[in-house]
LUMKE-230075 format. One record per atom (N, C-alpha, C, CB): residue number from 0; x, y, z; residue in three letters; atom name. Coordinates in pm, 1 decimal, m for minus. Glycine has a CB too. Layout:
<sites>
<site><i>NUM</i><u>X</u><v>Y</v><w>Z</w><aa>Ala</aa><at>CA</at></site>
...
</sites>
This chain:
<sites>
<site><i>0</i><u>m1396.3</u><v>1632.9</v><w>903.1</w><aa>Unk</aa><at>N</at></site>
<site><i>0</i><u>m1353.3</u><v>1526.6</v><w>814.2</w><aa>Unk</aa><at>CA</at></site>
<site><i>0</i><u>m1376.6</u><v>1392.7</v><w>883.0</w><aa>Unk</aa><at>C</at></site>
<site><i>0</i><u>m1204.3</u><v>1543.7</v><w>774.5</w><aa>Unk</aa><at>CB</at></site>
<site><i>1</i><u>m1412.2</u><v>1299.1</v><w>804.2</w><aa>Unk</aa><at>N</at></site>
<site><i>1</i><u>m1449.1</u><v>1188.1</v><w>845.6</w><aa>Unk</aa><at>CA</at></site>
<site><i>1</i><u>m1316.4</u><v>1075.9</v><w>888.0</w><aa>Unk</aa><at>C</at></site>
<site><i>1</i><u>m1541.4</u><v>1144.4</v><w>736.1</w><aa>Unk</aa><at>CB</at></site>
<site><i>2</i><u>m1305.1</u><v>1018.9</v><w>998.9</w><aa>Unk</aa><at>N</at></site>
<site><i>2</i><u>m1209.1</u><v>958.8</v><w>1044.8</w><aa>Unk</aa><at>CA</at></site>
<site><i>2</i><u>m1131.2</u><v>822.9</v><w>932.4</w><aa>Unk</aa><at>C</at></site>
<site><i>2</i><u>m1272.3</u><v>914.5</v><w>1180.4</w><aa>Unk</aa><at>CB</at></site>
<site><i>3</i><u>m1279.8</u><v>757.0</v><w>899.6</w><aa>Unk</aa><at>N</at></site>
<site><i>3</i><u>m1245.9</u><v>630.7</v><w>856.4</w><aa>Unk</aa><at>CA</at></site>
<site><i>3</i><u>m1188.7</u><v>679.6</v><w>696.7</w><aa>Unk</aa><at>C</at></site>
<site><i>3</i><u>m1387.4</u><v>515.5</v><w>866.5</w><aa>Unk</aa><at>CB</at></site>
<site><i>4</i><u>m1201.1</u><v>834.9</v><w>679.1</w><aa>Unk</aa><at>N</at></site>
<site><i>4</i><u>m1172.5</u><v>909.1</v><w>497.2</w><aa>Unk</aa><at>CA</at></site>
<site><i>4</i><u>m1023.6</u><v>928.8</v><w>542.4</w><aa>Unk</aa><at>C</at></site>
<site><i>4</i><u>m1277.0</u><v>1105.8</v><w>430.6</w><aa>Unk</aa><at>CB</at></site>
<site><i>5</i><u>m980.2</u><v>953.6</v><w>703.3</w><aa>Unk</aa><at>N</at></site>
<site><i>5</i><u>m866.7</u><v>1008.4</v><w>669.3</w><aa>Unk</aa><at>CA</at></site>
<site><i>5</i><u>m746.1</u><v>870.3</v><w>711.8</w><aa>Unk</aa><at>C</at></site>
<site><i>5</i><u>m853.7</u><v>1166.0</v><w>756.8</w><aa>Unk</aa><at>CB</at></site>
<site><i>6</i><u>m800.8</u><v>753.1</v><w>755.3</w><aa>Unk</aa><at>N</at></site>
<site><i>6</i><u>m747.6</u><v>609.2</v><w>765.2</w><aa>Unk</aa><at>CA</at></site>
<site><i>6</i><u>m729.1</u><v>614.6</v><w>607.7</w><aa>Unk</aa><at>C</at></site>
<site><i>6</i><u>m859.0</u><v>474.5</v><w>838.9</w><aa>Unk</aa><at>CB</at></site>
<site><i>7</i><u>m837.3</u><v>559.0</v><w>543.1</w><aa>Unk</aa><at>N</at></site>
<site><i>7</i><u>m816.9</u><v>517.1</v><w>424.1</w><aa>Unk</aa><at>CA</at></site>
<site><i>7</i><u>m719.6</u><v>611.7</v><w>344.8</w><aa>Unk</aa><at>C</at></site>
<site><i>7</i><u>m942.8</u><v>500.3</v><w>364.3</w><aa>Unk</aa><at>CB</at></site>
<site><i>8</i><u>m690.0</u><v>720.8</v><w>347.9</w><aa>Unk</aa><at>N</at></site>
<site><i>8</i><u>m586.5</u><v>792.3</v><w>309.7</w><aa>Unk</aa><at>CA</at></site>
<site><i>8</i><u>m470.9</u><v>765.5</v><w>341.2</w><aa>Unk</aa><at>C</at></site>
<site><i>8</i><u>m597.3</u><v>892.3</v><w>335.3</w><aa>Unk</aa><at>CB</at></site>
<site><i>9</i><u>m444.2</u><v>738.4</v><w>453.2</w><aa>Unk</aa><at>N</at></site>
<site><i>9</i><u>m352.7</u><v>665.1</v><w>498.3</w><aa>Unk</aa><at>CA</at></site>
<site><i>9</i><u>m278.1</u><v>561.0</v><w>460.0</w><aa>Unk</aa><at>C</at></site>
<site><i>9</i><u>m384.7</u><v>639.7</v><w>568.2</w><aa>Unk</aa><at>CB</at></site>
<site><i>10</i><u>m357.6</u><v>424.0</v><w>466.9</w><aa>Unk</aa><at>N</at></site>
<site><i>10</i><u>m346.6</u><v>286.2</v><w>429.0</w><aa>Unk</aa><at>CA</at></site>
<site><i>10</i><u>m332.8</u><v>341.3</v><w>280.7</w><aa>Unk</aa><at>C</at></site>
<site><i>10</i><u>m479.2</u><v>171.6</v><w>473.0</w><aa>Unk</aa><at>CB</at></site>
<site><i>11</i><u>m400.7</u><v>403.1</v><w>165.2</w><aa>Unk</aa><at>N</at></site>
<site><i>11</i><u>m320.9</u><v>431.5</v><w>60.6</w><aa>Unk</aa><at>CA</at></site>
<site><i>11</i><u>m202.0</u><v>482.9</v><w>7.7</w><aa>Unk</aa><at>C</at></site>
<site><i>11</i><u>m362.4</u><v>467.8</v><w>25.7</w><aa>Unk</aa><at>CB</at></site>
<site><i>12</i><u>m151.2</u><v>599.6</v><w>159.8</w><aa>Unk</aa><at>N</at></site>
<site><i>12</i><u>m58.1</u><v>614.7</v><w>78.4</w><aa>Unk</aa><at>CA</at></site>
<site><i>12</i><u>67.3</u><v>512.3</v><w>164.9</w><aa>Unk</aa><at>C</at></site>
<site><i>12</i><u>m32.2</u><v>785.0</v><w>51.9</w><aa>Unk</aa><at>CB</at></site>
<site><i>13</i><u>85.4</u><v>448.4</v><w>232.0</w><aa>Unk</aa><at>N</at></site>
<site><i>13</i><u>125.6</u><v>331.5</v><w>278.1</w><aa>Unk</aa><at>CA</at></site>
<site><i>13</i><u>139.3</u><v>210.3</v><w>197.7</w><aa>Unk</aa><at>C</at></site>
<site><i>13</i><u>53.7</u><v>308.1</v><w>366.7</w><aa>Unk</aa><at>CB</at></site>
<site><i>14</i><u>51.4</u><v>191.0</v><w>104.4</w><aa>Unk</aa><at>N</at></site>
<site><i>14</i><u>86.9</u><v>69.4</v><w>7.6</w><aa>Unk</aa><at>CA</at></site>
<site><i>14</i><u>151.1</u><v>159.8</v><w>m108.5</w><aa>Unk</aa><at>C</at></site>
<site><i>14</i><u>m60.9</u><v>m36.3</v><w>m48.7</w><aa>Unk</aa><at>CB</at></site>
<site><i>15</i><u>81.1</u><v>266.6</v><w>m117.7</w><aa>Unk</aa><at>N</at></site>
<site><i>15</i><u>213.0</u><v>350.2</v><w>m237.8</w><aa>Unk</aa><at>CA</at></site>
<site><i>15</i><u>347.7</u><v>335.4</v><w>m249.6</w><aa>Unk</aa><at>C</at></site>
<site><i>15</i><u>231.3</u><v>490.9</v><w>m222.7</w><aa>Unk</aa><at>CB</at></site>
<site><i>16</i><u>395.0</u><v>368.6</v><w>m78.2</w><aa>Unk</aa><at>N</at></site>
<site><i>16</i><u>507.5</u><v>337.4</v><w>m69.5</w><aa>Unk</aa><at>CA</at></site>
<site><i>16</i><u>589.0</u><v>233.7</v><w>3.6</w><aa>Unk</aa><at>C</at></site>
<site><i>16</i><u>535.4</u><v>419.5</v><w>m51.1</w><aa>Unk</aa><at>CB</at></site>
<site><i>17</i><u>456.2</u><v>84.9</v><w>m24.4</w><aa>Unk</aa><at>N</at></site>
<site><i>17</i><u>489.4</u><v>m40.5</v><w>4.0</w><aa>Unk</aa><at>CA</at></site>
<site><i>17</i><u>510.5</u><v>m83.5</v><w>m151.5</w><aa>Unk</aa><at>C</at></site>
<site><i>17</i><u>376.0</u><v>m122.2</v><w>97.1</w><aa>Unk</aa><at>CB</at></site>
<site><i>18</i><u>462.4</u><v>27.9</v><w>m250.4</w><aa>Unk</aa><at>N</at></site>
<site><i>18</i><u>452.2</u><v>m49.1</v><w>m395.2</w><aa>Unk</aa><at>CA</at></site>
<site><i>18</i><u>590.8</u><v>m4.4</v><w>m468.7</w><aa>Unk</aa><at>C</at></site>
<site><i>18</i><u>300.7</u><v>4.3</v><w>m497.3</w><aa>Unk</aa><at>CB</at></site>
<site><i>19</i><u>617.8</u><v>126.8</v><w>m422.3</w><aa>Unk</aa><at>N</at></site>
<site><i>19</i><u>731.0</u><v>221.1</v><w>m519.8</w><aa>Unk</aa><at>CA</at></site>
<site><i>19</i><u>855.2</u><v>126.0</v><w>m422.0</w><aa>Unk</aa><at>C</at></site>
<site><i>19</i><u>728.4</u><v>461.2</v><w>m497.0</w><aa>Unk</aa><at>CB</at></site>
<site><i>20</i><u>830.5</u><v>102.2</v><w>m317.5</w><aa>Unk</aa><at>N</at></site>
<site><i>20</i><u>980.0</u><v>31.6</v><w>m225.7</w><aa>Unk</aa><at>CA</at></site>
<site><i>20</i><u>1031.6</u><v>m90.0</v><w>m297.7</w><aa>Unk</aa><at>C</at></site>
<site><i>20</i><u>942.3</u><v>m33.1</v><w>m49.9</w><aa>Unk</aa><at>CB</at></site>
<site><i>21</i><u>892.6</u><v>m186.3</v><w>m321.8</w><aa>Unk</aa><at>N</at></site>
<site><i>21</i><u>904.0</u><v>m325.1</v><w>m387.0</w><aa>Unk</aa><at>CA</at></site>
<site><i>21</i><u>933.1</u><v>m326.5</v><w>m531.1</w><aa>Unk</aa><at>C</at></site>
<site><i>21</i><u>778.7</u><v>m401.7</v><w>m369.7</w><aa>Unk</aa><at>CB</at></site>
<site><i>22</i><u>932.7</u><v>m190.8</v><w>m647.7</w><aa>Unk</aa><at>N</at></site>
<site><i>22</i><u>990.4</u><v>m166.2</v><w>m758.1</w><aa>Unk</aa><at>CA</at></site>
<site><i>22</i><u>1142.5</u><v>m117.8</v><w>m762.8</w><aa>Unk</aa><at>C</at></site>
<site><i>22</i><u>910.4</u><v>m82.3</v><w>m812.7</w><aa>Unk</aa><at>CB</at></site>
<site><i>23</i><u>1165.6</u><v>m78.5</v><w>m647.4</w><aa>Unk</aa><at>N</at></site>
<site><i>23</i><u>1318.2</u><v>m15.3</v><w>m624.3</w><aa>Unk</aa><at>CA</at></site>
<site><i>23</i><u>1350.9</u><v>m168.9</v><w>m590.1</w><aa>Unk</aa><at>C</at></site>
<site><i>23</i><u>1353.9</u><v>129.6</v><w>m481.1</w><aa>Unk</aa><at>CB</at></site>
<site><i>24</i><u>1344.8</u><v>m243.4</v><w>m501.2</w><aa>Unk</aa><at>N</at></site>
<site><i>24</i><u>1373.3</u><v>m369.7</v><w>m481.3</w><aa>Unk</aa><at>CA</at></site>
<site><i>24</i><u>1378.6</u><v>m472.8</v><w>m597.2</w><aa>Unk</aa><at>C</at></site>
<site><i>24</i><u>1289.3</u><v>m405.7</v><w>m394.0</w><aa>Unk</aa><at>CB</at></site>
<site><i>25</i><u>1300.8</u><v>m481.5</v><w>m738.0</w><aa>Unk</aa><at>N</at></site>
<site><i>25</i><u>1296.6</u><v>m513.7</v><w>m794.0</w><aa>Unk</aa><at>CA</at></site>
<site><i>25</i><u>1374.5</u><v>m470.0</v><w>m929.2</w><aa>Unk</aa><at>C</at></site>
<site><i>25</i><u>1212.5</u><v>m527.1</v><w>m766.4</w><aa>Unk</aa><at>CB</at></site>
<site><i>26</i><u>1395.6</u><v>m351.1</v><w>m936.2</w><aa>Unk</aa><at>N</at></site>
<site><i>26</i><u>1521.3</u><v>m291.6</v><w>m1032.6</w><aa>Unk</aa><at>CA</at></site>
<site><i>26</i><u>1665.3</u><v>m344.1</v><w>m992.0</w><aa>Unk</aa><at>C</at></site>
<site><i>26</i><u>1530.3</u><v>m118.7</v><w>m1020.8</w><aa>Unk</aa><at>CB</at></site>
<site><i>27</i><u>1687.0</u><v>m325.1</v><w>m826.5</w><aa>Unk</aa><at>N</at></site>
<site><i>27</i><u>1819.2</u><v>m340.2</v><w>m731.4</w><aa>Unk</aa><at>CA</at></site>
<site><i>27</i><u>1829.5</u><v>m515.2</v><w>m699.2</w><aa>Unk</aa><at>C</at></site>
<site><i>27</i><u>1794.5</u><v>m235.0</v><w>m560.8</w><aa>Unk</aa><at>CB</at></site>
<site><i>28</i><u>1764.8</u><v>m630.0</v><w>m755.6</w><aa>Unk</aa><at>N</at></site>
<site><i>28</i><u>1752.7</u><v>m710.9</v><w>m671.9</w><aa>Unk</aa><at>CA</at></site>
<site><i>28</i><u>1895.1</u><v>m802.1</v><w>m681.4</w><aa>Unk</aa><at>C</at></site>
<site><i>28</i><u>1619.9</u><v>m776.3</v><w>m692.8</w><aa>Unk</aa><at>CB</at></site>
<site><i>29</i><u>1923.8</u><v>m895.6</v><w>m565.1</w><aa>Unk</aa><at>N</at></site>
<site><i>29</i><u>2011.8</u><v>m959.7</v><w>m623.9</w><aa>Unk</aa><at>CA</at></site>
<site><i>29</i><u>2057.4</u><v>m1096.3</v><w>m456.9</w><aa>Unk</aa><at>C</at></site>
<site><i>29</i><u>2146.3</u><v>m820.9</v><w>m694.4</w><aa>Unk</aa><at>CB</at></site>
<site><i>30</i><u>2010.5</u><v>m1194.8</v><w>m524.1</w><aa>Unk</aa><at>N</at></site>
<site><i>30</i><u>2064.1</u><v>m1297.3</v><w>m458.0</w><aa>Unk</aa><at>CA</at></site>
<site><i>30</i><u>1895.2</u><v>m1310.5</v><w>m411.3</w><aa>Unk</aa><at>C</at></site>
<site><i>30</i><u>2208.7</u><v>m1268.8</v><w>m340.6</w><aa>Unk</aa><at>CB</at></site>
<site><i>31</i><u>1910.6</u><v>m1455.0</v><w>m337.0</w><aa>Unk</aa><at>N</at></site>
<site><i>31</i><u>1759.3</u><v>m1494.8</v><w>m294.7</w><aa>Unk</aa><at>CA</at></site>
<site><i>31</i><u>1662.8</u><v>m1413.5</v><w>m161.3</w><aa>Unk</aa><at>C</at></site>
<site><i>31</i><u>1776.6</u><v>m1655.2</v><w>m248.7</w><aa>Unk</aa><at>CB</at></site>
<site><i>32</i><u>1781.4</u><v>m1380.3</v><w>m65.7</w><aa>Unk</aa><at>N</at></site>
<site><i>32</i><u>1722.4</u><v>m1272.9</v><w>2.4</w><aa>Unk</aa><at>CA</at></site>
<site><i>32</i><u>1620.5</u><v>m1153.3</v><w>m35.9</w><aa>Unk</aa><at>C</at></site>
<site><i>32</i><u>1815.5</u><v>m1222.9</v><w>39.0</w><aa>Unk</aa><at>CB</at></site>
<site><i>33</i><u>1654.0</u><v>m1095.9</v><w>m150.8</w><aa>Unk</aa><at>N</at></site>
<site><i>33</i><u>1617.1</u><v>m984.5</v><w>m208.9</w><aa>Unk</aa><at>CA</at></site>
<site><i>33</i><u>1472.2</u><v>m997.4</v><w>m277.2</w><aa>Unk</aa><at>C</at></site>
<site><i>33</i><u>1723.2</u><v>m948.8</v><w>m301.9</w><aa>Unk</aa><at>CB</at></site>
<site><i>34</i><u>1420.9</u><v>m1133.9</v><w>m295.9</w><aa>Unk</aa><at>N</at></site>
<site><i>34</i><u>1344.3</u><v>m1217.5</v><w>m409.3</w><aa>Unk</aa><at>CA</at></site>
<site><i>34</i><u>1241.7</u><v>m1199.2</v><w>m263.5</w><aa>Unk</aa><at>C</at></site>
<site><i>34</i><u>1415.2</u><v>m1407.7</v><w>m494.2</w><aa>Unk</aa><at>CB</at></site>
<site><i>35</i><u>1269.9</u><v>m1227.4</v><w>m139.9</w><aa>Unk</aa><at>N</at></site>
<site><i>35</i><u>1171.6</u><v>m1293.7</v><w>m51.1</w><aa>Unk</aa><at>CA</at></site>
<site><i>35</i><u>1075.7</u><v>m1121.3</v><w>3.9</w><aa>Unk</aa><at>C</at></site>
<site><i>35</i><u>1278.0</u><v>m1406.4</v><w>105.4</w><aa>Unk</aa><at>CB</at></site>
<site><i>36</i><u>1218.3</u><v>m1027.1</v><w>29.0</w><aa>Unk</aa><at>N</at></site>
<site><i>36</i><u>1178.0</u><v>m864.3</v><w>84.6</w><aa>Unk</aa><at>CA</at></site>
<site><i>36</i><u>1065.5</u><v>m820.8</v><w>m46.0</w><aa>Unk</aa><at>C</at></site>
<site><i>36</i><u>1354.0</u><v>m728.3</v><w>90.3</w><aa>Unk</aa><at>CB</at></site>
<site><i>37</i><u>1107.2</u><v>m882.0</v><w>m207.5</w><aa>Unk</aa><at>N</at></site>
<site><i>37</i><u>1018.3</u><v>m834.5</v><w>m285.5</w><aa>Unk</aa><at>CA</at></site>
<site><i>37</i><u>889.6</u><v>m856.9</v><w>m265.7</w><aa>Unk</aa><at>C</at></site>
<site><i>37</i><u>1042.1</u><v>m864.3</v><w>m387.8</w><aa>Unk</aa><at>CB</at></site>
<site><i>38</i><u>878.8</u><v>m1001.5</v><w>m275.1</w><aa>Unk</aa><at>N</at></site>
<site><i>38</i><u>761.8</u><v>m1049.3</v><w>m297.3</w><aa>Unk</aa><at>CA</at></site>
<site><i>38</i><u>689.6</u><v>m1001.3</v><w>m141.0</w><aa>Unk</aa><at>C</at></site>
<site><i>38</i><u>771.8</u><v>m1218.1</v><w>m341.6</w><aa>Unk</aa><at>CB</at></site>
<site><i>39</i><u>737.2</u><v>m957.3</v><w>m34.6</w><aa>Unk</aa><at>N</at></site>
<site><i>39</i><u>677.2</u><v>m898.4</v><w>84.6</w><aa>Unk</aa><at>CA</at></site>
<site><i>39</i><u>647.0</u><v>m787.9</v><w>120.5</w><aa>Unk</aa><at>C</at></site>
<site><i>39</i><u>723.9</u><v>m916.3</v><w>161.1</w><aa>Unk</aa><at>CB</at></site>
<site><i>40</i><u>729.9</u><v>m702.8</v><w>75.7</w><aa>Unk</aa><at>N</at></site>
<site><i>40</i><u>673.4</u><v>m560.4</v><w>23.6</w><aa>Unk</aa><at>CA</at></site>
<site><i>40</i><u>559.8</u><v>m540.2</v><w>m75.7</w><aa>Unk</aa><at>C</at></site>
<site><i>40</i><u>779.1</u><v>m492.3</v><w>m39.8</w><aa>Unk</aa><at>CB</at></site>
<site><i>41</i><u>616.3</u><v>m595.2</v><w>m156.0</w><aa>Unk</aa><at>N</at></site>
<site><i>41</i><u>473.7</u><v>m579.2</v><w>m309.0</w><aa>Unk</aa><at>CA</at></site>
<site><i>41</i><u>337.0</u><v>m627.4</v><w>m230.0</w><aa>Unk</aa><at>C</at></site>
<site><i>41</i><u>502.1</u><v>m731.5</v><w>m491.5</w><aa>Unk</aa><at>CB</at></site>
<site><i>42</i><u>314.0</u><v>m741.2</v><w>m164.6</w><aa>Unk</aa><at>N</at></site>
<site><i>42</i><u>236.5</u><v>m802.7</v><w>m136.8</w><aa>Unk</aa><at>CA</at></site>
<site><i>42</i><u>182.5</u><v>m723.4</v><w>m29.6</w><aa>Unk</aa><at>C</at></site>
<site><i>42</i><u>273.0</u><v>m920.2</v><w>m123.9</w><aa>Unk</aa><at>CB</at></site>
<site><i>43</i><u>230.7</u><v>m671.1</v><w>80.2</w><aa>Unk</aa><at>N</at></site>
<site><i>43</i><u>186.5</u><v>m578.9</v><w>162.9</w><aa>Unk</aa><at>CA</at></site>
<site><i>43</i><u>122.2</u><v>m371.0</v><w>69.3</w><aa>Unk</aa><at>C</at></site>
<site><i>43</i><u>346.5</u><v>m583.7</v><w>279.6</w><aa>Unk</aa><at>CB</at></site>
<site><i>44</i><u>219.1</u><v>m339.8</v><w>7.1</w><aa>Unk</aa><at>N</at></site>
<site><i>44</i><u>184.7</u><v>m263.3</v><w>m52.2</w><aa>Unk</aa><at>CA</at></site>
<site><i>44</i><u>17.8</u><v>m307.2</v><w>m151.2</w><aa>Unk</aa><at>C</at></site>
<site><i>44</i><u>314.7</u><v>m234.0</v><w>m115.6</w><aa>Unk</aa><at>CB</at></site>
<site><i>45</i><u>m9.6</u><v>m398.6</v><w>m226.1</w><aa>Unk</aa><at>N</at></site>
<site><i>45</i><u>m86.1</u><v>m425.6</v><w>m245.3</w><aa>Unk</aa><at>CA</at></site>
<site><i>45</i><u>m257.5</u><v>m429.6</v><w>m150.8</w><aa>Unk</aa><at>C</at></site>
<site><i>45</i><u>m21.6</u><v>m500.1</v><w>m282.2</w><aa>Unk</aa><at>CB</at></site>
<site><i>46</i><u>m241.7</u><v>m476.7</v><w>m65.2</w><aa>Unk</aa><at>N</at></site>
<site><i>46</i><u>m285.1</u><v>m494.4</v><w>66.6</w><aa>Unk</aa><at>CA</at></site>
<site><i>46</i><u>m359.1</u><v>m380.1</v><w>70.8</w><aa>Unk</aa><at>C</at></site>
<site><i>46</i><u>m181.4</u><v>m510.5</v><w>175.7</w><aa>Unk</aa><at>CB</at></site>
<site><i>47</i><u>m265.2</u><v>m274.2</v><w>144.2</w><aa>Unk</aa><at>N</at></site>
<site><i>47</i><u>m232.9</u><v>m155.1</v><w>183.0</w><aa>Unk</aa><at>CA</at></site>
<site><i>47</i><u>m319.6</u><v>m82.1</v><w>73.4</w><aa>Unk</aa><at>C</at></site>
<site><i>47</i><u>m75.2</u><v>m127.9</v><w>190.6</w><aa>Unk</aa><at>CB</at></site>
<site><i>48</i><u>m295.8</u><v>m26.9</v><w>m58.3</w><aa>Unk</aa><at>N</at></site>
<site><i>48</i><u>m338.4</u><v>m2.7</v><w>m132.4</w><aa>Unk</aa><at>CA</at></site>
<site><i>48</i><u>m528.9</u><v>4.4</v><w>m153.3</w><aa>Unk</aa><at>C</at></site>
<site><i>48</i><u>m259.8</u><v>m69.8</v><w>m188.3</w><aa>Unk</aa><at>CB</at></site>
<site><i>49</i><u>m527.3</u><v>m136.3</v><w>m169.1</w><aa>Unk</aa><at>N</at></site>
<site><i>49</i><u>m645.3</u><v>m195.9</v><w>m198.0</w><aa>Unk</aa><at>CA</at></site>
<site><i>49</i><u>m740.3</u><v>m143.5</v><w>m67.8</w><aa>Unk</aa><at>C</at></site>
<site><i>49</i><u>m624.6</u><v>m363.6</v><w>m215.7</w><aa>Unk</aa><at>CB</at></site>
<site><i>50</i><u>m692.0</u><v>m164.8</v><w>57.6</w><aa>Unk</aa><at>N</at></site>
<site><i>50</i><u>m789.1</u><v>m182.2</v><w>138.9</w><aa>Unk</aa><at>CA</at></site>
<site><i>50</i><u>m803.7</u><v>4.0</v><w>159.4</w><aa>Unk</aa><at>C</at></site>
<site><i>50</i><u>m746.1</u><v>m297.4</v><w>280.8</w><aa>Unk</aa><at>CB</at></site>
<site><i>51</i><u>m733.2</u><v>105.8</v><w>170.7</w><aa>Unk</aa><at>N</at></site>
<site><i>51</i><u>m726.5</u><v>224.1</v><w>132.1</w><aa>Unk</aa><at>CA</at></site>
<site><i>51</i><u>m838.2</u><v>263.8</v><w>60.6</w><aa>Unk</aa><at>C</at></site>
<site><i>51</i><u>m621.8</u><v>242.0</v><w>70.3</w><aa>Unk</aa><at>CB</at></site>
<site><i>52</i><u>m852.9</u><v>231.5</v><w>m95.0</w><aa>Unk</aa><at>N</at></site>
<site><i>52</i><u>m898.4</u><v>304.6</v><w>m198.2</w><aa>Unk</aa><at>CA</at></site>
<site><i>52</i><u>m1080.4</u><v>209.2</v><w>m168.3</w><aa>Unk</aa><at>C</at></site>
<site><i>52</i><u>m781.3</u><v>280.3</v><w>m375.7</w><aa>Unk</aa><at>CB</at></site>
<site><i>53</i><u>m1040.1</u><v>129.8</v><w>m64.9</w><aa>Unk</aa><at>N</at></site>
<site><i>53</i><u>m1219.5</u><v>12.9</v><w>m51.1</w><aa>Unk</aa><at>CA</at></site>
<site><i>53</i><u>m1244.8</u><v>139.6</v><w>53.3</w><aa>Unk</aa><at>C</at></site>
<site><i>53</i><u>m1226.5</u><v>m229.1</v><w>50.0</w><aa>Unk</aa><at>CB</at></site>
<site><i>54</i><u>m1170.4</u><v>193.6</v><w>156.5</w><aa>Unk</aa><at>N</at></site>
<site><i>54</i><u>m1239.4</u><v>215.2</v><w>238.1</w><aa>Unk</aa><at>CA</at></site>
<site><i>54</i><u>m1261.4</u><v>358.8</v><w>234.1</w><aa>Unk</aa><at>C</at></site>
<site><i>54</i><u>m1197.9</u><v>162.0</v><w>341.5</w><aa>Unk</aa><at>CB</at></site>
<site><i>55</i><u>m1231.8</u><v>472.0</v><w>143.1</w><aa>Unk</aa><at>N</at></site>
<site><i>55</i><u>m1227.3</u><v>578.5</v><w>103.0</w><aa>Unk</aa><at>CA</at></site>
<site><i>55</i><u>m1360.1</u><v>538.8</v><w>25.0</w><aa>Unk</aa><at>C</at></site>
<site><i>55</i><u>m1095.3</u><v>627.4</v><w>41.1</w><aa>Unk</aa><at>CB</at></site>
<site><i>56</i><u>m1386.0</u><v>473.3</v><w>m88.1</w><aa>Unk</aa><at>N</at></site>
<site><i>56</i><u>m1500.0</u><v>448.1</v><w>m203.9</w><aa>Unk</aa><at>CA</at></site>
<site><i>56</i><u>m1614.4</u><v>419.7</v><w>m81.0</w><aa>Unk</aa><at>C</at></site>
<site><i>56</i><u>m1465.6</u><v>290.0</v><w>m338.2</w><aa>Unk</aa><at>CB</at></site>
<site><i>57</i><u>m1607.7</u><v>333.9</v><w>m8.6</w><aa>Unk</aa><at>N</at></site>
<site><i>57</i><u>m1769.2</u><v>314.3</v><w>46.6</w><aa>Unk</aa><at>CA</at></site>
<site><i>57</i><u>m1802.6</u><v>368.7</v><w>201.2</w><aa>Unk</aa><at>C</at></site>
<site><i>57</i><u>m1807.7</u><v>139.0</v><w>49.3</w><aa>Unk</aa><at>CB</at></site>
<site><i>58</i><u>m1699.9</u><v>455.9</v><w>208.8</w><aa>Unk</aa><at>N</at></site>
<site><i>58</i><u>m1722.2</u><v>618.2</v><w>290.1</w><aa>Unk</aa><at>CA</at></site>
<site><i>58</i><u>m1816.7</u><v>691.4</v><w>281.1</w><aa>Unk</aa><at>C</at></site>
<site><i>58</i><u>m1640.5</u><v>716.7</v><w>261.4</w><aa>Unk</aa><at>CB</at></site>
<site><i>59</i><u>m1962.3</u><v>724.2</v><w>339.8</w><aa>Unk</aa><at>N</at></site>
<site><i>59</i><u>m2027.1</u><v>849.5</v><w>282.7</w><aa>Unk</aa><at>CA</at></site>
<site><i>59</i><u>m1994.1</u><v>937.4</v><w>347.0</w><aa>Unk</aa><at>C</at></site>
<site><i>59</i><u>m2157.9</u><v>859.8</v><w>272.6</w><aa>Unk</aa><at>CB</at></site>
<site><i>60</i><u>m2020.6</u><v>1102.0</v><w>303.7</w><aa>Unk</aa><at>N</at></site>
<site><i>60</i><u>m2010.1</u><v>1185.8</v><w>356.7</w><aa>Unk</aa><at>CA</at></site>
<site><i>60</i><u>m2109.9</u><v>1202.0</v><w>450.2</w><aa>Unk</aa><at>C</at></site>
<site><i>60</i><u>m1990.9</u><v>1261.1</v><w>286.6</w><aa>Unk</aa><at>CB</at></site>
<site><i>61</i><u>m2096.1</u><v>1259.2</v><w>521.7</w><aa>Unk</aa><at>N</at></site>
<site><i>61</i><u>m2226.6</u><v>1316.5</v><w>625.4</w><aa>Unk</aa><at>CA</at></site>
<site><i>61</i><u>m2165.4</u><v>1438.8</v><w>661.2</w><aa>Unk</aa><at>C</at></site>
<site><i>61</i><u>m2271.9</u><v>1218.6</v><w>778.3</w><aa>Unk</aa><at>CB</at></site>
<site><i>62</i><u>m2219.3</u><v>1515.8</v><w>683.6</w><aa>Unk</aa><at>N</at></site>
<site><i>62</i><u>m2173.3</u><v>1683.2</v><w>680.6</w><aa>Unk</aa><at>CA</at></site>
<site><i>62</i><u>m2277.0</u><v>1752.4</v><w>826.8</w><aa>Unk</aa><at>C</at></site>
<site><i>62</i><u>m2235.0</u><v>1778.3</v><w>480.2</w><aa>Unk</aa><at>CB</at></site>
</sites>
């Protein structure tokens, strides 16, 4: 298995649960503290996510 296939697996599922953390944060939120962890989680989960599913897509196999 290819190293940089099993990073990008990684970094995806890392913003998954930079994304599902920042929706629990966002159901639960309350006072301005809570507003700043959102928008920093989401934003990292995003990140995370994105750079995951870039670096899995322009992966080739070589066998």
């Amino acid at each position: 298995m290819n190293l940089k296939r099993v990073f990008g697996t990684i970094l995806t599922t890392l913003g998954i649960i930079g994304l599902l953390y920042a929706a629990y944060l966002f159901t639960n939120v309350s006072g301005g503290q809570g507003y700043k962890m959102l928008i920093i989680y989401g934003i990292l989960g995003i990140v995370f996510f994105v750079s995951g599913i870039g670096l899995i897509k322009t992966t080739k196999d070589e066998s």
